[in-house]
N, C-alpha and C positions, 0 to 999 in steps of 0.2 A: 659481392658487395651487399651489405646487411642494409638493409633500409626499412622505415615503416611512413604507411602512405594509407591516410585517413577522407578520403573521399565525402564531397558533400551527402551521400549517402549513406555513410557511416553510424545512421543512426541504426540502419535495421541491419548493417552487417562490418566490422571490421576485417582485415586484412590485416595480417603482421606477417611480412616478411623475416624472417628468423634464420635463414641460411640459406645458400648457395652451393650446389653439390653437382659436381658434372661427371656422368656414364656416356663415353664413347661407345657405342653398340654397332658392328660393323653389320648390321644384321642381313647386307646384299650388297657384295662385292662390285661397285659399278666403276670402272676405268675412267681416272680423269676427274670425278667428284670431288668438290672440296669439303673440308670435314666440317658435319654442323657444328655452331658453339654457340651455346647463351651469354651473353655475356652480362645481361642485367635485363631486369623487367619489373614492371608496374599493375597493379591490377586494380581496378576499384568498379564499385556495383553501380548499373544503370537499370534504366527501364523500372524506379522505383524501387531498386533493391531486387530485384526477381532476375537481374542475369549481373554476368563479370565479364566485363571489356579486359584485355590482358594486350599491353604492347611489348612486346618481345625483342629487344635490342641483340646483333651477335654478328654470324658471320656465315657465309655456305648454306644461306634456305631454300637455295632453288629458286625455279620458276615454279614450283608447285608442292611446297612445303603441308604438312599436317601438322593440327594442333592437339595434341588432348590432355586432357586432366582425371587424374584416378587417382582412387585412395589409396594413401601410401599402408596397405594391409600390413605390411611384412615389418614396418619399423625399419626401413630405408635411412630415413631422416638422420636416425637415431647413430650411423656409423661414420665415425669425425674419420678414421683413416684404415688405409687397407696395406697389406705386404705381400707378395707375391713373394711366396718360397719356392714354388717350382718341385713341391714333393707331398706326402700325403701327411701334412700338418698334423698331429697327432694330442701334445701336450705341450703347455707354458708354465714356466716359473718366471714369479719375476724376482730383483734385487738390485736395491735402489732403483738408476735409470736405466737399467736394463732389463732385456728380457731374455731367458734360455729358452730353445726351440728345440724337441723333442719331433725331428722330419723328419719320420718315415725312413725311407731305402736312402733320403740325403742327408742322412748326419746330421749334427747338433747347428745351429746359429745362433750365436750373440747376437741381438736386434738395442739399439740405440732407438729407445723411449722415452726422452729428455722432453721432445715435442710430442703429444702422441699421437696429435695428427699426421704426423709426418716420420712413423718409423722405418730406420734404417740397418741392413747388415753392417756391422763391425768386422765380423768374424768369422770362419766357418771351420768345422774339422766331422772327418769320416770317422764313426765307430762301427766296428762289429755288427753285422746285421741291422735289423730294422731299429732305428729310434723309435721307443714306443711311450715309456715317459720319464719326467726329470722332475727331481727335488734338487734343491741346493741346498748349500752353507755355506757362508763368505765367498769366494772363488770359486767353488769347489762345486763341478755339477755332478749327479749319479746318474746314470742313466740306464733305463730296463731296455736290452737290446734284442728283444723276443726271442729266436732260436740259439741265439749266440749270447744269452748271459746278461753281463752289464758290464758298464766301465764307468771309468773316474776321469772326470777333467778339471784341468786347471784351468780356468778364464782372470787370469790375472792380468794378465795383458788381452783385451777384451777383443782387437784385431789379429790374434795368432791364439787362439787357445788351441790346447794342445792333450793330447790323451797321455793319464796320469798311469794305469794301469786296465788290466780287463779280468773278466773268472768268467769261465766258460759254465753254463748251469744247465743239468738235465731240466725239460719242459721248456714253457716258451715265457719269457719274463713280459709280463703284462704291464705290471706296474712296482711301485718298491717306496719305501719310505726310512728318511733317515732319522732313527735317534739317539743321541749320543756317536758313541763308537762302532754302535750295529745298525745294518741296512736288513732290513724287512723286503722280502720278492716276492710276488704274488706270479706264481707259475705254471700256473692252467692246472692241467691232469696230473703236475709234479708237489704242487700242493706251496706250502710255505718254507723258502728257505731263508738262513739266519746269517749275515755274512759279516764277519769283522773289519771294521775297516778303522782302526785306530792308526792304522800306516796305511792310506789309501797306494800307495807305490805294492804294497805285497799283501794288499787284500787276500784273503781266506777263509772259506765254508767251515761255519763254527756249528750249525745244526740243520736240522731237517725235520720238518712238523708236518706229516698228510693231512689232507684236509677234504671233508667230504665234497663231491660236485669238481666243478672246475673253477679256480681259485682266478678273479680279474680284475680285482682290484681291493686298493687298504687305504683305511684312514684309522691314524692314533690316536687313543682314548688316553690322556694325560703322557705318561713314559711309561707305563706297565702293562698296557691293553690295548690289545688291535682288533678292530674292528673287517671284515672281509668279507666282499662282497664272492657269490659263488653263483657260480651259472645255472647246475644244480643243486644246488645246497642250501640256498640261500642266503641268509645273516648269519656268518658264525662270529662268535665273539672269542679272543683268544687272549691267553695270559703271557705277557713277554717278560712280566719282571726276574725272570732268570732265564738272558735267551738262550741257552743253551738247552730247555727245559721247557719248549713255549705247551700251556696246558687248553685246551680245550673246554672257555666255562659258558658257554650256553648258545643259543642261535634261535634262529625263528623264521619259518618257511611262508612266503607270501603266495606262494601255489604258483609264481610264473618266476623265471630267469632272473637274476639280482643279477645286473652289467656294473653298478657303480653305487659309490657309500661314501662320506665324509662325518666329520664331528665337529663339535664347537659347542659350548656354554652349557654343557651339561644334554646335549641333545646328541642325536645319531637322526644320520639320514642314509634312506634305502630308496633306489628307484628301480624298477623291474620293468621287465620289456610290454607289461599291459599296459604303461603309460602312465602306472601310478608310481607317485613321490610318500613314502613314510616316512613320519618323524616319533622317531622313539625315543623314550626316557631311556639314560643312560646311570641317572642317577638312581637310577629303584635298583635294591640287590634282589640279587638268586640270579637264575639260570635264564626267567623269560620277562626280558625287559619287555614292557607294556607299550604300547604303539599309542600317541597322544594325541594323530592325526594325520590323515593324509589327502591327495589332491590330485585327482589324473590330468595330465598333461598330453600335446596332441604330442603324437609322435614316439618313436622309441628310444628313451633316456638312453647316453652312454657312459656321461662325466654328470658329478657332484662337485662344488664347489662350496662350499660356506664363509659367508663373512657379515659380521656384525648385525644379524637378524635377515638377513637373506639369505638362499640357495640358489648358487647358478646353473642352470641344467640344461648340459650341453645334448642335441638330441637330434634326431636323423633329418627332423625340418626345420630346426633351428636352436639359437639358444633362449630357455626361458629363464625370467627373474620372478622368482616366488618368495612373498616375504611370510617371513615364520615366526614373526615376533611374537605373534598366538601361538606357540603348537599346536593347540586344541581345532585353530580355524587359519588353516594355510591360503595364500590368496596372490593369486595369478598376477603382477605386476605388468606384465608383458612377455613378449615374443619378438625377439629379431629372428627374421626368415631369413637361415642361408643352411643348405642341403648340409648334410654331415659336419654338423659341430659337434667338436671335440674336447678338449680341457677348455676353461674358462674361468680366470684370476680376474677378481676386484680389486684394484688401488688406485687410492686419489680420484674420487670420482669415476674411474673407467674402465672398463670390462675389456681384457683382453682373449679373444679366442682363437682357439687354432680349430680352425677350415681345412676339414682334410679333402676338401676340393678344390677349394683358393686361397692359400695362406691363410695370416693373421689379420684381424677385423678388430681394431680398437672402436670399441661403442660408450658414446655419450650416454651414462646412466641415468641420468638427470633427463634427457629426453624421450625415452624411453614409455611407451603410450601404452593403456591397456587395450585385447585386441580388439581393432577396430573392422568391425562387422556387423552386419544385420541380426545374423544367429550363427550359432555354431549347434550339432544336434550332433552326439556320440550315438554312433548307430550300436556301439559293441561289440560288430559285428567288424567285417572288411570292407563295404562299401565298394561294390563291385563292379555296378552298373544301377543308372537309375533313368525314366522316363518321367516325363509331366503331361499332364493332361488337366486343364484349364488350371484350378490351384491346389490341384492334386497330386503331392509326388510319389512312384514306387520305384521302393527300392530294393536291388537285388547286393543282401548284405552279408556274402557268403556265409561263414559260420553263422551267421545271427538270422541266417534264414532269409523271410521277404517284409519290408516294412510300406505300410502307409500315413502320408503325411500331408496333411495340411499347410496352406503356407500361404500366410495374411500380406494384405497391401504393404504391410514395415517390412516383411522379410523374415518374419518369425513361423517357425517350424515346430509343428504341433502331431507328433505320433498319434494315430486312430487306429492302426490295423496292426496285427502283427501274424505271422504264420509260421510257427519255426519250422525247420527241413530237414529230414536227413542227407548229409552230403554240405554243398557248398553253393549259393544261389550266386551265381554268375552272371548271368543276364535276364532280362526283364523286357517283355512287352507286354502291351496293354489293346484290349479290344471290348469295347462295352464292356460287360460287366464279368471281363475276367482277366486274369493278367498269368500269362507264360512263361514260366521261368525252365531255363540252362541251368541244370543241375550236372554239377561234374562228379556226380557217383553214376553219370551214366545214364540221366533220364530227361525226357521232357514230360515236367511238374505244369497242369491248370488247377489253376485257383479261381474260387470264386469271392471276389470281389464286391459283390452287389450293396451288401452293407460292409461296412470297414469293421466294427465290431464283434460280427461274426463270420469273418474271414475264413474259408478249411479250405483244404484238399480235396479238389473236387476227382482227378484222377491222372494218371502217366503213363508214360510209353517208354519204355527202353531204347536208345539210342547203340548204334555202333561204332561207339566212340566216344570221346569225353566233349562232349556239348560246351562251346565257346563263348558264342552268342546268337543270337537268332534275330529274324524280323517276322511278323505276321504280313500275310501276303491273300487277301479271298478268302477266307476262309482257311487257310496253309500256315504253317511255322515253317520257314526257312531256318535250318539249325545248323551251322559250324560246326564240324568234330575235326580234334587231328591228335587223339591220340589212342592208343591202344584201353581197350577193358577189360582186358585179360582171362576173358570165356574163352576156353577153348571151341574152337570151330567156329565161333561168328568170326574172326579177324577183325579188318580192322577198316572206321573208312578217315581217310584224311581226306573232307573235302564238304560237301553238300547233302542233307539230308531233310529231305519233305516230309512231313507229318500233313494231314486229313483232321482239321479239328472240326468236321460237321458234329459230331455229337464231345462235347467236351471232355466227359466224363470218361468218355473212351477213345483218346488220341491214338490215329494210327502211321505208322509208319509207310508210305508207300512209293519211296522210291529215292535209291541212292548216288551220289555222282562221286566217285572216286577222284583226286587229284591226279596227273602223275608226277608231276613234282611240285616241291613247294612246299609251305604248312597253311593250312586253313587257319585265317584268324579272323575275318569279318566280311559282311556283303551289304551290300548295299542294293538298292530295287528301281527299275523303274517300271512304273505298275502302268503306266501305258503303255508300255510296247513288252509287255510281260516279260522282263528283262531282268536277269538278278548278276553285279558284278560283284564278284568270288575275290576277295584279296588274300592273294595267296603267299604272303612274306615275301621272300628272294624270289618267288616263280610269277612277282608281277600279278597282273588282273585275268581272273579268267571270265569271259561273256558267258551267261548260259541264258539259254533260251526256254524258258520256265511255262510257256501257252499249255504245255501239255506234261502238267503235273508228274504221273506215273512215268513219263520219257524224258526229262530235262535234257538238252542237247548243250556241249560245249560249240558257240559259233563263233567264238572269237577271241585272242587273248593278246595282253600287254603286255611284254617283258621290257625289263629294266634298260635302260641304256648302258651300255658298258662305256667305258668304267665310271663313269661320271657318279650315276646313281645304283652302283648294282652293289657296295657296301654295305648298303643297308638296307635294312627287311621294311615292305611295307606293312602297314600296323592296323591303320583304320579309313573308313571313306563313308563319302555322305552325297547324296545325287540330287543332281536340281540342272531343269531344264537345256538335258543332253549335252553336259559336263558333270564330270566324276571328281571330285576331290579327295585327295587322295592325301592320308600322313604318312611321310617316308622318313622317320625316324629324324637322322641326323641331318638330311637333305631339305626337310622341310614338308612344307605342303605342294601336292602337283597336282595341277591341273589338266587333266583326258576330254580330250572333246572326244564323247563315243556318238557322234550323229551318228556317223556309218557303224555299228557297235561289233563288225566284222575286225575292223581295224582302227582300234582307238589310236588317237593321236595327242601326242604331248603337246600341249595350248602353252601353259607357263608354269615357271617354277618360283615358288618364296620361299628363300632360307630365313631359318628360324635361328634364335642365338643359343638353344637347345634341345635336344630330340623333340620332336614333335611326335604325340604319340593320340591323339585323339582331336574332333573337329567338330563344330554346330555350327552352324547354320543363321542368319536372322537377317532377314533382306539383304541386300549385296554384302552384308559383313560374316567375314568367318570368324569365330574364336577358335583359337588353334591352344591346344594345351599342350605345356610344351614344359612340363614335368617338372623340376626343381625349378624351375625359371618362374611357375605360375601361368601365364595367360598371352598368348601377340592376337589381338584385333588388326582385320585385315581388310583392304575394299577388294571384293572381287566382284566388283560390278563389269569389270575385263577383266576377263581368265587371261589373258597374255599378256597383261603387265599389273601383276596384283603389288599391292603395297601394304606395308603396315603402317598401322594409325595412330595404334596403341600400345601398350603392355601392361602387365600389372604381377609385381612380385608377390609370392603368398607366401605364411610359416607354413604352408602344407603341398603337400607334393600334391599336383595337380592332375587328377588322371580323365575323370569324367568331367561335362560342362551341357546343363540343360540351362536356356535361358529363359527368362521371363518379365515383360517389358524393359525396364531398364535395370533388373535386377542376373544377376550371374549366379548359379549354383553349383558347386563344385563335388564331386564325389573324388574323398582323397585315397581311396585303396585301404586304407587305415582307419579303420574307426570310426567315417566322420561325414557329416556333410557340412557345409561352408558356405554363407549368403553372402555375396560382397556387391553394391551397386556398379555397375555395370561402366566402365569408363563412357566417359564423354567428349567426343569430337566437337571441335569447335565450327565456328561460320566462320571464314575467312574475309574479313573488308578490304583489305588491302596488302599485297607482298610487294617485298623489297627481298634481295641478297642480304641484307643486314634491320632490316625492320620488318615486322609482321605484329597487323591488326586485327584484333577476333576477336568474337563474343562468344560465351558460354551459360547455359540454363544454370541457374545459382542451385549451387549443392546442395543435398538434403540433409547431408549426414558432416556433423562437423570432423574437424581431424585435420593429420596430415595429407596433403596431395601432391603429389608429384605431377609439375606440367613440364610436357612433352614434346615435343619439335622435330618431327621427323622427314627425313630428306631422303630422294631416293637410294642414298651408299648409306646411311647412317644414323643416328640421333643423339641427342642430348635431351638431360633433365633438368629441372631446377626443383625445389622443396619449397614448399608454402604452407603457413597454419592457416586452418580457417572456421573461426569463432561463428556461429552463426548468428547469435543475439548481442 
């Protein structure tokens, strides 16, 4: 229910409630729980405008309900309806009120888009291999069926459509474009083929054009030129006006992967897997049309889309909208965050995409917000792993080396150090004035640190093994290896290895602990009882007993529960007052009481509503990252009955998570770091099963927020704007 509710404090903040949007989140199975449900709420500012009172009308809150409020980063808000195809969404055309669905290994679907909150299957039919993508004309869909060709359907009757014919085609059909009487295939390592389909029922292979690199997609430049994206190849540009004859007239190599390319008003667009978006002149002759402008984007592009001075760019963390109405100055409109988006059509207002992880997502274009963040910093690099130390962040940014970073009360992120690396900087710790990096060429790199602008290489030590991550420990680097370095005669250690950093310059190695099963991927310490717990993927936790550096003893070790949790590999863990926290991927976060560190014991378990792959820390709260999902805050002030409080969806894949008073830093594995204010838990005044009273510190940062109601089987959201002045 849409309401707007102007409080006698309304001078120093309004409130517009602007929509209503409910996420079931089962995120802990409890027998018997009824389902949360918002069913309308109020908010308006007290205490002078400095906090928000929120009464929360619904159903199922418990005796002991949480509240919280977070910025809606991802553009949540922004999505009127969703479709659960049950396959790996791949590409949409639309025509009139419908839409064609291009699903993966399930066949083509008509979707009824009359409403588009509300789309539904009409139709469905099996083609040949993978549905990979579809153009139309009238009835009539094409479809690229990757190892198996293409086919033709008839959607005439939009509840039975039906396959018209098929042509079996060497390579794997990527993508295909119809014009006129010929369909155009873009067929990886098979290059371009030319198919006649003036009688879609006896279709037939009319030519065949090689194409350098691997050919994955086309967009038409009028009726006589195609445009083609190449994997290695880059932009080639090709002459169709006799296709029996297609010629080869020019290209242009961006130095990384071109995944996808469209055209429109005299323009060509290229986006490559660096993240960058090109807009080229299409209008200038000869062989190398001139690039007008371009714009990196988080994430790696895979679909283009163009429509009426926009680009839709569908991309491994979400889809963006960049308006190109300058091509000279391309400019970021937004980002809706959902993990592998794929094609993306604009009409009437609404962006339709295919989610080749959960169907179609119609998004409200018109709400669609620019990102809302503190900062965002392109490291250039990977973003591997990062520490903080008061308002100092380093980071270990594999290819790009190691970076230091400044970071002010707003949240802004200011590069001072940089050190490049040979190899890949992996992990990152810090001790006064120098900081240890996991290099996976095989070493452990110190750096000296002391001033940030003149950062070097201070010296390294060869590791036996490929260095994962590490922690400082006395004076000691505790380092991670679990994979072979291919010297003959050192072998190999999957497990634990000690370095001596008494003189820096000259780190030593002095002592190894071999696993015997398992993969070394992270440890954790507790430096009172000289104790370092070894997480060893499927082989559980192993204890070592670290007092005596040169002899590390294994005393103790956790394996999985079968079958419950022995699926999945543990990943990472973090120690605090003789309990182990533990991410077990798909299982969530667990909780080890190692008092006795002979014999840990499982305290309690939090499912998470996505792999859980990494964890911080900040008084009884854990942030659990928990990968395409973004973020669950959790109380574990009781490790045997932890809860979630929070969550927060990101356009970035969430891997690393350093906190800083009420601020959240993200390192996305990609490129990037990420400042987002920190969700907000509410004060609880009064619960009810269907009413709940609470106050919140008034936000800093205006935007969308999504508040939150979480119960112990489940939650609901609702969406809120909030203007601050």
């Amino acid at each position: 229910m849409d309401r707007k509710i102007i409080s006698m404090a309304a001078l120093l903040m309004a409130i517009f409630i602007v929509g209503v949007a409910h996420f079931v989140f089962p995120f802990k199975a409890v027998s018997g729980d009824e389902e949360v449900r918002i069913h309308d709420f109020e908010l308006r500012t007290v205490e002078n405008g400095e906090a928000l009172e929120a009464v929360i009308f619904g159903s199922g809150f418990g005796p002991d309900p949480r509240v919280s409020l977070s910025l809606d980063v991802a553009n949540r808000k922004s999505v009127k309806g969703t479709l659960k195809t049950w396959g790996a969404l791949q590409d949409i055309a639309i025509t009139g009120e419908m839409a064609v669905l291009a699903n993966g290994n399930h066949g083509v679907q008509i979707v009824d888009i009359s409403d588009p909150g509300l789309p539904f299957i009409l139709g469905s039919v099996e083609v040949p291999g993978r549905a990979m993508a579809v153009d139309t004309n009238g009835h009539m869909a094409y479809v690229a069926c990757a190892k198996k060709g293409v086919a033709v359907l008839d959607f005439s009757q939009p509840g039975d459509p039906f396959v018209v014919g098929t042509l079996f085609l060497p390579g794997v059909a990527w993508d295909l474009k119809r014009v006129g009487d010929y369909l155009y295939v873009a067929a990886g390592s098979e290059g371009l083929h030319v198919l006649d389909i003036s009688k879609p029922s006896a279709m037939h292979h009319l030519s065949f054009f090689p194409m350098e690199g691997h050919s994955v997609d086309l967009a038409t430049i009028g009726s006589d030129d195609l445009m083609v994206a190449s994997v290695k190849g880059g932009v080639q540009f090709v002459d169709i006006s006799c296709p029996s004859r297609p010629v080869l007239t020019g290209g242009m190599n961006t130095g990384e992967p071109v995944m996808a390319v469209s055209t429109g008003d005299g323009l060509g667009f290229a986006a490559d897997m660096s993240g960058h978006l090109y807009i080229i002149d299409l209008q200038a002759g000869g062989a190398d049309r001139p690039v007008l402008g371009s714009i990196e984007l988080l994430g790696k592009p895979v679909s283009i889309t163009y429509r009426s001075g926009r680009v839709y760019v569908g991309a491994m963390v979400g889809m963006h909208v960049v308006d190109v109405s300058v091509p000279t100055r391309p400019m970021l409109v937004g980002t809706v965050g959902m993990r592998n988006a794929r094609g993306a059509v604009s009409e009437g207002g609404h962006i339709y995409v295919a989610n080749s992880r959960g169907g179609m997502a119609v998004v409200d274009e018109r709400m669609i917000q620019p990102l809302q963040s503190l900062d965002y910093f392109n490291s250039k690099g990977d973003a591997m792993n990062l520490r903080l130390v008061d308002r100092t962040l380093y980071l270990a940014d594999g290819k790009g080396g190691h970076k230091t970073l400044e970071i002010d009360e707003a949240g802004r992120l200011e590069l001072v150090g940089h050190i490049p690396l040979e190899g890949k900087a992996r992990d990152v710790e810090v001790a006064e004035d120098f900081a240890y990096i996991a290099n996976d060429r095989g070493t452990l790199d110190v750096l000296d640190i002391a001033l940030p602008d003149e950062e070097r290489v201070l010296g390294s030590a060869e590791s036996m093994g490929l260095p994962m991550t590490l922690r400082y420990y006395k004076g000691l680097a505790l380092v991670v290896t679990n994979e072979l370095t291919g010297k003959p005669g050192e072998g190999m250690v999957t497990g634990l290895q000690i370095f001596d950093l008494s003189d820096p310059a000259r780190p030593q190695l002095v002592s190894s602990l071999p696993l015997d099963e398992g993969v070394a991927i992270d440890v954790a310490v507790d430096e009172a009882r000289e104790t370092a717990f070894l997480i060893a993927g499927s082989g559980g936790v192993v204890v070592v007993d670290i007092a005596e550096p040169l002899d590390p003893v294994i005393v103790g070790h956790y394996a999985l529960p079968w079958p419950e949790y022995s699926f999945s590999p543990m990943i990472g863990a973090t120690y605090r007052n003789e309990t182990l926290f533990v991410v077990n991927g798909r299982n969530g976060l667990l909780a080890l009481d190692v008092t006795d560190r002979t014999s840990p014991v499982l305290e309690g378990v939090l499912p998470t509503m996505a792999s859980a792959i990494g964890v911080s820390l900040q008084g009884n709260r854990a942030y659990i990252s928990i990968g395409e999902k973004g973020i669950a805050v959790a109380d574990i002030s009781n490790p045997k009955k932890m809860r979630t409080i929070a969550r927060m969806e990101l356009p970035i894949y969430a891997r690393q998570i350093v906190l800083k008073e009420d601020m959240t830093i993200f390192g996305n594995g990609h490129r990037g770091l990420f400042v987002v204010p920190s969700p907000v838990e509410a004060e609880i005044i009064s619960a009810t099963p269907k009413k709940i009273v609470c106050r919140f510190p008034r936000p800093s940062k205006a935007g969308n927020y999504s508040l939150g109601v979480f119960g112990e089987g489940c939650f609901d959201e609702v969406f809120t704007v909030m203007p601050l002045e």
